[in-house]
N, C-alpha and C positions, 0 to 999 in steps of 0.2 A: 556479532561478527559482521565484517561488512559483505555488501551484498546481497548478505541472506536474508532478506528484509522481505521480497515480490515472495521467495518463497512460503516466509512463515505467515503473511496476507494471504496467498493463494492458502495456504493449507487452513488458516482459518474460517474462511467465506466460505472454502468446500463444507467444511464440517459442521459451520454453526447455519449455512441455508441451507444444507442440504442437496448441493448442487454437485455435478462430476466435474471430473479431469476438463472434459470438451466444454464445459460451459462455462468456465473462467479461464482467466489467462492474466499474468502478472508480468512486466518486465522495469527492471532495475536501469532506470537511466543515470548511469555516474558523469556527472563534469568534474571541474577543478574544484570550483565553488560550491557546489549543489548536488544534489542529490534528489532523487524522486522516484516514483512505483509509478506506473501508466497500468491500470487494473480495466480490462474487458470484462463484463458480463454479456452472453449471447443470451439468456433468455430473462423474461422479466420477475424484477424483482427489486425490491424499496429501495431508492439509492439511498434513503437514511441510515438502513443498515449497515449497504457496505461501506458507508463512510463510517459511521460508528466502528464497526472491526477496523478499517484501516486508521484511522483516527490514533489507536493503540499504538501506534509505532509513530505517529508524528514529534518528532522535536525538532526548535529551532534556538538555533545559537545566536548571541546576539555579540558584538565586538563591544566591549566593557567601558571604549572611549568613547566611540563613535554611535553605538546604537545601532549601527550598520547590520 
């Protein structure tokens, strides 16, 4: 669903580091063309991981002519 993407990122990184409500934060940036998650972590922790969870949700469309 759209959207609901920062959501199910945030509830992910909560669950699998073990981190709370305060110490992530997810927000859904919608344009016309694009789409993105902007993911805060306040305390430290591997950014390999949260890329790896966020990773899960990454796709990119490509235009079929163009490559664009």
């Amino acid at each position: 669903m759209f959207g609901q993407e920062a959501k199910e990122i945030r509830k992910a990184i909560k669950e699998e580091l073990g981190l709370n409500s305060r110490q992530v934060s997810c927000r859904q940036d919608n344009c016309t063309i694009e789409r993105g998650v902007s993911i805060l972590v306040k305390v430290p922790v591997a950014l390999s991981k949260v890329e790896e969870i966020a990773n899960r949700w990454k796709e990119v469309h490509r235009c079929e002519f163009s490559g664009d």
